[in-house]
OpenMM code with the backbone's topology and positions (N, CA, C; nanometers):
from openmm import Vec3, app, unit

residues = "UNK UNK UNK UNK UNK UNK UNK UNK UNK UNK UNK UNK UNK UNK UNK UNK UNK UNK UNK UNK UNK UNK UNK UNK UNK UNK UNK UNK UNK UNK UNK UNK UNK UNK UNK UNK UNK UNK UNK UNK UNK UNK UNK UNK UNK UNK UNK UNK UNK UNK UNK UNK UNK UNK UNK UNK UNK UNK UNK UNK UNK UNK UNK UNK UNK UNK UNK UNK UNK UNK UNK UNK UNK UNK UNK UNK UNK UNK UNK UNK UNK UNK UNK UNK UNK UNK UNK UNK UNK".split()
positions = [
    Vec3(-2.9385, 1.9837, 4.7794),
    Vec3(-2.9232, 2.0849, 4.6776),
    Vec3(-3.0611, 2.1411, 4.6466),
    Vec3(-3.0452, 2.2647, 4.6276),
    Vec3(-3.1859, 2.3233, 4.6310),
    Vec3(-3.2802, 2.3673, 4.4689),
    Vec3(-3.3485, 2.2996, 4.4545),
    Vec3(-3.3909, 2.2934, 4.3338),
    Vec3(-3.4669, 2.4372, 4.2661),
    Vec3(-3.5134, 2.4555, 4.1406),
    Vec3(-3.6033, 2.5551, 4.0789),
    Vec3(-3.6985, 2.5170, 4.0476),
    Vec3(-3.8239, 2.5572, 4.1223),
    Vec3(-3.9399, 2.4662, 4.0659),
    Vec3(-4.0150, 2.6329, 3.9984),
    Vec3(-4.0253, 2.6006, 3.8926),
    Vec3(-4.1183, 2.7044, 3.7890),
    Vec3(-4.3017, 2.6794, 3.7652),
    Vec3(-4.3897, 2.7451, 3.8820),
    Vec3(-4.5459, 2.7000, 3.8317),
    Vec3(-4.5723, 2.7633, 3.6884),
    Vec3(-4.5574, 2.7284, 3.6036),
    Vec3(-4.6384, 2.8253, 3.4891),
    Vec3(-4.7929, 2.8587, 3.5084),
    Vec3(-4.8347, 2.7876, 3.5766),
    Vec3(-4.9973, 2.7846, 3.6000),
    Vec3(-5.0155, 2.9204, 3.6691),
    Vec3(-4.9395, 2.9502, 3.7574),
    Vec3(-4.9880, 3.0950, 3.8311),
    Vec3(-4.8548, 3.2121, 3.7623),
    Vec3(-4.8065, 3.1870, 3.6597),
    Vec3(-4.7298, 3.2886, 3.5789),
    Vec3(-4.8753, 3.3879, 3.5060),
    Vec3(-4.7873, 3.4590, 3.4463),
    Vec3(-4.9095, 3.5364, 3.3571),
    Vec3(-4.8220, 3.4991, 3.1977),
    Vec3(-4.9531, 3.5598, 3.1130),
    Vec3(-4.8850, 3.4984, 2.9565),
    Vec3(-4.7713, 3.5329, 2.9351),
    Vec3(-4.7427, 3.6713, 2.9790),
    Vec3(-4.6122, 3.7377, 2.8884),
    Vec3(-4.4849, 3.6639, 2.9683),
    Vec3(-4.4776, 3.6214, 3.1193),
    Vec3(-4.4041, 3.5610, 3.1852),
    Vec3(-4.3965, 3.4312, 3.1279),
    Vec3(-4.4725, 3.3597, 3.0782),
    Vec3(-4.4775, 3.2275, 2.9949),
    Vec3(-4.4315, 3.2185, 2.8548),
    Vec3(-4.4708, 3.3013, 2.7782),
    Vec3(-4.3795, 3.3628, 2.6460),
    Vec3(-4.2604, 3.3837, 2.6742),
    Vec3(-4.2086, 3.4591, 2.7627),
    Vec3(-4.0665, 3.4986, 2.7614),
    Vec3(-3.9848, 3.3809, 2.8162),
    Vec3(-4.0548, 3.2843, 2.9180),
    Vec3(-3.9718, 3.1943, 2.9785),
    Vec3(-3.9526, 3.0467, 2.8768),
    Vec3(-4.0758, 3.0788, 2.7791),
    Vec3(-4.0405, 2.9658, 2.6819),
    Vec3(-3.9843, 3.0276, 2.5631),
    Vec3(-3.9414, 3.1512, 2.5403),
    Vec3(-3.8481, 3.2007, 2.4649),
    Vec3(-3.6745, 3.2008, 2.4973),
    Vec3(-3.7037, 3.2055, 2.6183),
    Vec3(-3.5334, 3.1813, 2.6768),
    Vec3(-3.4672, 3.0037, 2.6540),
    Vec3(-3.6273, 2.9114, 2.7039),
    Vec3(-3.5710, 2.7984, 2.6855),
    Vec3(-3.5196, 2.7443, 2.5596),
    Vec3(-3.5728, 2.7979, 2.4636),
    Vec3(-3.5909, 2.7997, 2.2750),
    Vec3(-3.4386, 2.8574, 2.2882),
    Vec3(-3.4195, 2.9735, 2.3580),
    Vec3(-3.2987, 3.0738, 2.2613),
    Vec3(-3.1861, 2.9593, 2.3545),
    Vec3(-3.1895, 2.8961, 2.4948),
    Vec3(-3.1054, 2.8085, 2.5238),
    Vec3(-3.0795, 2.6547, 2.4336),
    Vec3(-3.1906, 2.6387, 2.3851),
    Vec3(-3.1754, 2.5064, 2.3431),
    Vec3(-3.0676, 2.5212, 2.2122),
    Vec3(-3.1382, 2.6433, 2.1486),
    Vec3(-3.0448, 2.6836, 1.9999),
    Vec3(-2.9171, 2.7041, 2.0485),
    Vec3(-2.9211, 2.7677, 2.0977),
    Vec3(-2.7552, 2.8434, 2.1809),
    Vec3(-2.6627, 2.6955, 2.1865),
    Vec3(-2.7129, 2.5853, 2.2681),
    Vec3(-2.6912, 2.4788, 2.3173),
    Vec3(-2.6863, 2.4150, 2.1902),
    Vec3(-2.7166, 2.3727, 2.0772),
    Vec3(-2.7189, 2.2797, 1.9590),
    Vec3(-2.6147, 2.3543, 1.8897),
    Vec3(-2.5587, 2.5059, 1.8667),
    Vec3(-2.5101, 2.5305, 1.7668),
    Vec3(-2.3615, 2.5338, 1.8783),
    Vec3(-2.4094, 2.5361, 1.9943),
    Vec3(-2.2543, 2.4717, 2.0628),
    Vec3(-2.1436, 2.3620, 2.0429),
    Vec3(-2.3193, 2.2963, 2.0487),
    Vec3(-2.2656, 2.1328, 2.0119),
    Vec3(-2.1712, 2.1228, 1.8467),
    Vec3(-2.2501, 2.1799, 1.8190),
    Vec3(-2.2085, 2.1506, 1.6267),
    Vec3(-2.1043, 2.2280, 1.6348),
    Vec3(-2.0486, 2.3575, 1.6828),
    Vec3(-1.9449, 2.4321, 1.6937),
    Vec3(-1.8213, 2.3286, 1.7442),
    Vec3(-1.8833, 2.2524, 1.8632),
    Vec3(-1.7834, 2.1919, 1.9485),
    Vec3(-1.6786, 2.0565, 1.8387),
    Vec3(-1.8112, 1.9742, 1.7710),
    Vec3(-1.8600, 1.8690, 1.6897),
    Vec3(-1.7107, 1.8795, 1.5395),
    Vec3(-1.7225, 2.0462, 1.4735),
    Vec3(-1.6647, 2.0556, 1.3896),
    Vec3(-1.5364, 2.1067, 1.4332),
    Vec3(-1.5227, 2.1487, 1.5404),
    Vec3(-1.3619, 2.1654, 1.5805),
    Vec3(-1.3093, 2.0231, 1.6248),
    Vec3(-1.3542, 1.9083, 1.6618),
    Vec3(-1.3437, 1.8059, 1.6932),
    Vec3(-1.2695, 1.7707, 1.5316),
    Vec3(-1.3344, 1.7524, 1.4916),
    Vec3(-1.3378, 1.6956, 1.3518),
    Vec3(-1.1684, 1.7641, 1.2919),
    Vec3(-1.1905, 1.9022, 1.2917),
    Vec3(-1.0240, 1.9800, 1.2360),
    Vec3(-0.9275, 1.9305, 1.3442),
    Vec3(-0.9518, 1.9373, 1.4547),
    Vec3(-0.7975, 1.8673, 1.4809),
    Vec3(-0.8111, 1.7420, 1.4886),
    Vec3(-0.8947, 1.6586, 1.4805),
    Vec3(-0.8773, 1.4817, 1.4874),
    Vec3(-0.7753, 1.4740, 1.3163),
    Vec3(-0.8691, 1.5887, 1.1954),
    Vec3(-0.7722, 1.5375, 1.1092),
    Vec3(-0.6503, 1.6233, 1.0837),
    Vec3(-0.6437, 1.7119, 1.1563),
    Vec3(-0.5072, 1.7453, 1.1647),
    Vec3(-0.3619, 1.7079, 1.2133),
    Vec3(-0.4507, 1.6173, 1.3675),
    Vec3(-0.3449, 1.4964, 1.3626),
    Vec3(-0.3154, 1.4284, 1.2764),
    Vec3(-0.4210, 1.3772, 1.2379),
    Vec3(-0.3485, 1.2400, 1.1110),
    Vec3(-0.3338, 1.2871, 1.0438),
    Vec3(-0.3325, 1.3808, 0.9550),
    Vec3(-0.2450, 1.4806, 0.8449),
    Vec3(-0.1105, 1.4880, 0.9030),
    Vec3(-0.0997, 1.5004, 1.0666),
    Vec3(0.0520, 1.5698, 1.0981),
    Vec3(0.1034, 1.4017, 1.0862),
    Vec3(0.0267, 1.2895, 1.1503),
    Vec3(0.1367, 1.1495, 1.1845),
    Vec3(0.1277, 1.0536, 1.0446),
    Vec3(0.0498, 1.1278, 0.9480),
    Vec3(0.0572, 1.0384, 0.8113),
    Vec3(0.1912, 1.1297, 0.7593),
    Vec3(0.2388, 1.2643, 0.7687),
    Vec3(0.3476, 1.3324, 0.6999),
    Vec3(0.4865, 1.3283, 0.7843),
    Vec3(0.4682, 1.2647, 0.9001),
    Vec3(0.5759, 1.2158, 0.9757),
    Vec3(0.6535, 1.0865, 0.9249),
    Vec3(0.5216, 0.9756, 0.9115),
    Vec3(0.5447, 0.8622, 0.8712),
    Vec3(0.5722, 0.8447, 0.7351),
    Vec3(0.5817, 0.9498, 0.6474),
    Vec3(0.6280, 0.9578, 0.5158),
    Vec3(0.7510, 1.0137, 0.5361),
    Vec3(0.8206, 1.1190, 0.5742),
    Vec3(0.8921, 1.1479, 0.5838),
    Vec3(1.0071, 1.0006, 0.6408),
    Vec3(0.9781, 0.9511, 0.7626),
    Vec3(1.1032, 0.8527, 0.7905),
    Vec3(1.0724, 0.7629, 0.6718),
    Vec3(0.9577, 0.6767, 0.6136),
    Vec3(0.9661, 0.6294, 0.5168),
    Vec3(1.0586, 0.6601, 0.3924),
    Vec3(1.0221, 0.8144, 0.3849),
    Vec3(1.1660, 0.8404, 0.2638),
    Vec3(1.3285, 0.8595, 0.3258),
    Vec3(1.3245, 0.8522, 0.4399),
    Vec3(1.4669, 0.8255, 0.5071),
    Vec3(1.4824, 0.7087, 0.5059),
    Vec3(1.4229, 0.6514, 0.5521),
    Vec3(1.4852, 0.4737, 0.5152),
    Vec3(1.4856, 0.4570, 0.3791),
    Vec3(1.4297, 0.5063, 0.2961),
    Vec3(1.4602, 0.4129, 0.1821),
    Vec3(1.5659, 0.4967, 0.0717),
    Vec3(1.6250, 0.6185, 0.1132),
    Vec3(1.7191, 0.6994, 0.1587),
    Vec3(1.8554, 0.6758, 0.1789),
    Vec3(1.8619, 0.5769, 0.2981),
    Vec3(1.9514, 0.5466, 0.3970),
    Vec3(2.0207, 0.4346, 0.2629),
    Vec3(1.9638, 0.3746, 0.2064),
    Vec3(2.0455, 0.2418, 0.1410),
    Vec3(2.0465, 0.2739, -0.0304),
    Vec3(2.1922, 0.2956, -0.0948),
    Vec3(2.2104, 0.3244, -0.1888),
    Vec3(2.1293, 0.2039, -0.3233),
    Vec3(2.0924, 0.2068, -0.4256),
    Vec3(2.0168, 0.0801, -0.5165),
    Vec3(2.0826, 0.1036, -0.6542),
    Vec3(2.1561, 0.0710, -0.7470),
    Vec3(2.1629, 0.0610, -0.8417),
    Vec3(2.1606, -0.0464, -0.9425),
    Vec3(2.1860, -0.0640, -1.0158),
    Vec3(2.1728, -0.1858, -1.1406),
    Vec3(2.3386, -0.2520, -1.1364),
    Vec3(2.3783, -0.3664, -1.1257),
    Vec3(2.5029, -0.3858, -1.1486),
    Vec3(2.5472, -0.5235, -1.2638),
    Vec3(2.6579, -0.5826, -1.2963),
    Vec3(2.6445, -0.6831, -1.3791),
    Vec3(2.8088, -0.7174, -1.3389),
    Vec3(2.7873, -0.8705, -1.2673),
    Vec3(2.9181, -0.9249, -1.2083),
    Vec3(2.9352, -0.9664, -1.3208),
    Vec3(3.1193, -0.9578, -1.3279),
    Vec3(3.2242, -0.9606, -1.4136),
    Vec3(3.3178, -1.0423, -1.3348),
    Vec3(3.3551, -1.1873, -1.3884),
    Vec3(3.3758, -1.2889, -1.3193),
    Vec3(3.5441, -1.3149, -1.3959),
    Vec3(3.6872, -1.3195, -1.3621),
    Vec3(3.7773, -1.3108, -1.4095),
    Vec3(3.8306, -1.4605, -1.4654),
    Vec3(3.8913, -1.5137, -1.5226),
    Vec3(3.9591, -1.6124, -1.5774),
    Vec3(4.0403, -1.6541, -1.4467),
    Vec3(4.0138, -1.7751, -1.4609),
    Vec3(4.1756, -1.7619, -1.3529),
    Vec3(4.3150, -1.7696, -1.4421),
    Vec3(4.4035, -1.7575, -1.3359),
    Vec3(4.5522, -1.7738, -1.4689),
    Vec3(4.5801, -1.8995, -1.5130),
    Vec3(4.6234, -1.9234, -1.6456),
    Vec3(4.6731, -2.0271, -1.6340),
    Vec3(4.8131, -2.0867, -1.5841),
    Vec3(4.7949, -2.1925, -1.5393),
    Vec3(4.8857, -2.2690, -1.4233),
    Vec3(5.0507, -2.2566, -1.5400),
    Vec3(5.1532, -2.2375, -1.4155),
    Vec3(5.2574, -2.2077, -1.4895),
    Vec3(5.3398, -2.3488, -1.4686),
    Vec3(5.3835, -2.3653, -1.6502),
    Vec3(5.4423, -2.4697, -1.6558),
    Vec3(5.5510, -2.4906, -1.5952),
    Vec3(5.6532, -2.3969, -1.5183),
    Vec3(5.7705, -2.4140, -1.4946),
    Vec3(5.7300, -2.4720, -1.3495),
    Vec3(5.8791, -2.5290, -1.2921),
    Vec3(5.8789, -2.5702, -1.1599),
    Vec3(5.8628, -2.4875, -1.0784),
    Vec3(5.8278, -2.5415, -0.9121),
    Vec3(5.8373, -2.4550, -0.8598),
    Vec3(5.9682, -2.3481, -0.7394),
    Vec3(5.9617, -2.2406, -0.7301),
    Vec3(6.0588, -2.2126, -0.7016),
    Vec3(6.1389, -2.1138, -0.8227),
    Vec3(6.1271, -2.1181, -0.9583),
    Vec3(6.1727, -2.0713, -1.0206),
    Vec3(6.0775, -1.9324, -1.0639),
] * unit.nanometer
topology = app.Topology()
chain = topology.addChain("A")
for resn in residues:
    res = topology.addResidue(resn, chain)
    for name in ("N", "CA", "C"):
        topology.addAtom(name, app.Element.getBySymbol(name[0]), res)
């Protein structure tokens, strides 16, 4: 692979200014990429878990949904009393 070798030594100034102005305007270009890249990372990592925390609430309120709860108070009957007559009659 064939490489770029840059002498600055036999450049002239303004060729040296401009070529270390491009590397400057790449490096910036390149950092505010990163941070561009960095904060879209960030919105959908929490946009997933915004979407699978409102999923997991949702079946949470279906299951607990699914099974009716109220207050109750067992009411326990007498038995009869036993009948004096024989049986058969």
């Amino acid at each position: 692979m064939a490489g770029v070798y840059v002498n600055f030594r036999q450049r002239s100034l303004v060729e040296r200014i401009l070529f270390g102005m491009l590397a400057l305007a790449l490096l910036v270009l390149g950092f505010f990429f990163i941070a561009a890249a960095l904060v879209a990372g960030v919105i959908l990592a929490a946009a997933a878990l915004l979407r699978f925390w409102w999923l997991q609430r949702k079946l949470r309120k279906a299951e607990e949904e699914r099974y009716v709860s109220a207050e109750y108070t067992v009411v326990e009957r007498e038995s009869p009393p036993l009948s004096r007559l024989p049986p058969g009659r």
